[in-house]
C-alpha positions in Angstrom: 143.1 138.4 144.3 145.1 139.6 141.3 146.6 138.1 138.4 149.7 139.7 136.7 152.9 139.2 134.2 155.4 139.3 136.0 159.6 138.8 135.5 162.8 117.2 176.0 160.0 116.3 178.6 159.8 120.0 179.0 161.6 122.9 177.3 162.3 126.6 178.8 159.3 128.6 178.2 161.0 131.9 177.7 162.4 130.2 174.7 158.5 129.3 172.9 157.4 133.0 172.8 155.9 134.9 169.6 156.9 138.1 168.2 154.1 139.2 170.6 155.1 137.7 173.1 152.9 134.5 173.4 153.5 131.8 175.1 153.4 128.1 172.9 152.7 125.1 174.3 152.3 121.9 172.6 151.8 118.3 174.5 152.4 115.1 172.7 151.2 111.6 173.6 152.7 108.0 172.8 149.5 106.7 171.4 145.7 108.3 169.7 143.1 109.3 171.9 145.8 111.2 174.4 147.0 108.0 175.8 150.1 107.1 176.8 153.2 108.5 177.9 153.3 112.4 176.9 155.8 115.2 176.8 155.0 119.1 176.8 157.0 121.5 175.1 156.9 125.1 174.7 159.9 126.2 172.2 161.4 123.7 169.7 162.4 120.5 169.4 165.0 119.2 166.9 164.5 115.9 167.2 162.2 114.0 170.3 163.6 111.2 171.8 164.1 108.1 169.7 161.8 106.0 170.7 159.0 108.5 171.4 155.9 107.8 169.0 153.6 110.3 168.6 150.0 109.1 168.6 147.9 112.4 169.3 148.5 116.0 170.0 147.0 118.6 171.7 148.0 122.3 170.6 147.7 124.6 173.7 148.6 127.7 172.4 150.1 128.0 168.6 150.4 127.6 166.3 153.3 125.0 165.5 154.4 122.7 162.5 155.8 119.4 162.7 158.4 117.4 160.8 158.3 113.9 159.5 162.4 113.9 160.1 164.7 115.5 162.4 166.4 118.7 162.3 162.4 120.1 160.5 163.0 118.0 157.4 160.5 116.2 155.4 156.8 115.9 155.6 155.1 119.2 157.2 152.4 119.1 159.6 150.4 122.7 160.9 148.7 122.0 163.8 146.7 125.4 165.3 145.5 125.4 168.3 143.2 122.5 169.2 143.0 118.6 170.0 144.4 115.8 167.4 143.4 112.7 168.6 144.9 110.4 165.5 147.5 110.8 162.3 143.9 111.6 160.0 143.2 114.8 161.7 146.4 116.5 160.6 146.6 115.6 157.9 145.0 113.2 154.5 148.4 112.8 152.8 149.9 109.5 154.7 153.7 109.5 153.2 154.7 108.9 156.9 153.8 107.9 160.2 156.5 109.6 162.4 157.0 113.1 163.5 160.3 114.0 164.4 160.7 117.4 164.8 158.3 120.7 166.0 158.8 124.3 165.7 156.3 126.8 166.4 154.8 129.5 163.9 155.5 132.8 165.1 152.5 135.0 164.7 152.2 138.7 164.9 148.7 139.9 164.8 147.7 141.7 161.8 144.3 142.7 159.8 145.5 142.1 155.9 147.4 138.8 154.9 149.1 138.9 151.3 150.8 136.5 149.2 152.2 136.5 146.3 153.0 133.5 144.1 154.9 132.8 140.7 154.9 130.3 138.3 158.7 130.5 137.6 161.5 130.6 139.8 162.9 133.7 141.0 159.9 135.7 140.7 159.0 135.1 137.2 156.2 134.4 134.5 152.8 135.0 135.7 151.8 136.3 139.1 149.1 136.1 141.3 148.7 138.3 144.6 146.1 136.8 147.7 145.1 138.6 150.3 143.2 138.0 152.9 140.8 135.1 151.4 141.8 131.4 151.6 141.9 129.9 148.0 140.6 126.5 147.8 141.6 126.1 144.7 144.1 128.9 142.5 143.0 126.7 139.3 139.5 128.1 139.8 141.4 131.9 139.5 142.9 130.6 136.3 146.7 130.2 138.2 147.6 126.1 137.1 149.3 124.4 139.7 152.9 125.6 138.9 153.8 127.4 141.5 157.8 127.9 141.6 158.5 130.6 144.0 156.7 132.4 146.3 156.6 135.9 148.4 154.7 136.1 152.0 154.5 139.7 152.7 152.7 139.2 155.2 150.9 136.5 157.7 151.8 132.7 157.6 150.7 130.3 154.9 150.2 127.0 154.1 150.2 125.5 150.8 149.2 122.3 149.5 149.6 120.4 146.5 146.0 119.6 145.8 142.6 121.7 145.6 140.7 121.5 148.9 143.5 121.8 150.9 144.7 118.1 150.4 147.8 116.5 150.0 151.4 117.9 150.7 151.8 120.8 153.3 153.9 123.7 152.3 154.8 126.9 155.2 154.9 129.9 154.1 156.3 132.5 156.6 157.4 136.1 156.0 159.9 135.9 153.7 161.1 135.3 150.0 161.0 131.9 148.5 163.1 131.8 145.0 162.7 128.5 144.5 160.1 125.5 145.5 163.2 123.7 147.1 163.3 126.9 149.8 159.8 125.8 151.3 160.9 122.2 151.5 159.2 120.5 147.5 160.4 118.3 145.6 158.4 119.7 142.7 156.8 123.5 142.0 153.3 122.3 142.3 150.4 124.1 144.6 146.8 123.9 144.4 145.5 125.5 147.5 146.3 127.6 150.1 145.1 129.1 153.3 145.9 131.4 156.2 147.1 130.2 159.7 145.5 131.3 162.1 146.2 131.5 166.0 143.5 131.5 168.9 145.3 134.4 170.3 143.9 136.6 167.2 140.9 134.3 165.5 138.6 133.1 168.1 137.8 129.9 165.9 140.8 129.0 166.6 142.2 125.7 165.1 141.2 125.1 161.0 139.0 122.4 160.6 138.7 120.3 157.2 135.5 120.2 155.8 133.1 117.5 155.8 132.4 115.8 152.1 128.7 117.3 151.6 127.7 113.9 149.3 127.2 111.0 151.0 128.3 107.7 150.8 125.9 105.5 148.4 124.2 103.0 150.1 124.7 99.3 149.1 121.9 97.4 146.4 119.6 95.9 148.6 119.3 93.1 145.9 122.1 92.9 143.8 122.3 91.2 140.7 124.6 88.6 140.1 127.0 89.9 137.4 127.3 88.0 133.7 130.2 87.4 131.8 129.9 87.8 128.1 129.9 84.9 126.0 133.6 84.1 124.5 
């Protein structure tokens, strides 16, 4: 890392391939747990049937993000490959209950990720250059939060608006991003970010959270009663 100054029920197949040609396939289901009426798809979908509520997903081959709105707007969601039985295990940042809208992530398989974010828009003020780490936290690399534009040379991203990977999901796919409206913020604020990754090319396959390593106190066998001071 480097810091610098800088200035359907089922959709056509053929349709959810990669750059590599991989096949996507991502299955749906009405309610958690994988019950419920379901529907497969396998290229993307601009907006699933009205009254389809989507209670748990399973990722077949990916990756793919979701939308909290039709037409990918809103809220988004990465989902790698692997089971989601319930809203939590997605993601921690509960704006919205709905997903509207799925696209997949098209991967190419490559050795070196790079990224390259700005604290100004249009690729200005001070720069800092991952590659090939995930950053739980850029304030911990001495990079603050303000993150206004953005270049993915290479790979796919995702950004979020908190340290630890919480809060507010942000894509990142080859490209140039001028401005923190182009990846879909309402303000230029990042605080983590991490590599997606694909079975195809990372046999751990789907990113798991991790576990809080304190845990929760235990309850006062014998509280005491509480006092109020004397007025």
């Amino acid at each position: 890392m480097k810091e610098q100054q800088g200035s359907p029920d089922q959709l056509p197949a053929d349709k959810g391939q990669g750059e590599t040609g991989a096949i996507y396939k991502l299955v749906i289901f009405e309610s958690e747990n994988f019950c419920g009426t379901k529907v497969e798809l396998s290229a993307e979908c601009e907006d699933v049937p009205e009254k389809t509520r989507v209670g748990s997903v399973i990722v077949e081959s990916g990756p793919w993000v979701g939308f909290e709105r039709p037409g990918f707007a809103g809220e988004q969601f990465v989902l790698e490959k692997g089971e989601y039985p319930r809203w939590s295990t997605w993601t921690n940042c509960h704006h919205s209950y709905r997903l509207s809208s799925f696209r997949p992530l098209k991967m190419v398989s490559i050795i070196n990720h790079k990224l390259h974010l700005f604290e100004n828009a249009g690729f200005e003020g001070r720069k800092m250059e991952i590659g090939g780490d995930d950053v739980p936290s850029l304030c911990a690399h001495g990079f603050h939060g303000r993150v206004a534009s953005a270049k993915a040379i290479s790979g796919v991203w995702v950004g979020y608006m908190y340290p630890g990977y919480r809060g507010s999901q942000f894509v990142f796919e080859r490209g140039d991003f001028r401005h923190w409206n182009d990846w879909g913020a309402a303000a230029p604020q990042i605080q983590s970010v991490r590599r997606v990754k694909d079975m195809h090319w990372h046999k751990k396959g789907c990113y798991v959270a991790p576990t809080p390593t304190t845990p929760n106190p235990k309850p006062s066998p014998n509280p005491k009663p509480l006092t109020h001071p004397q007025s």
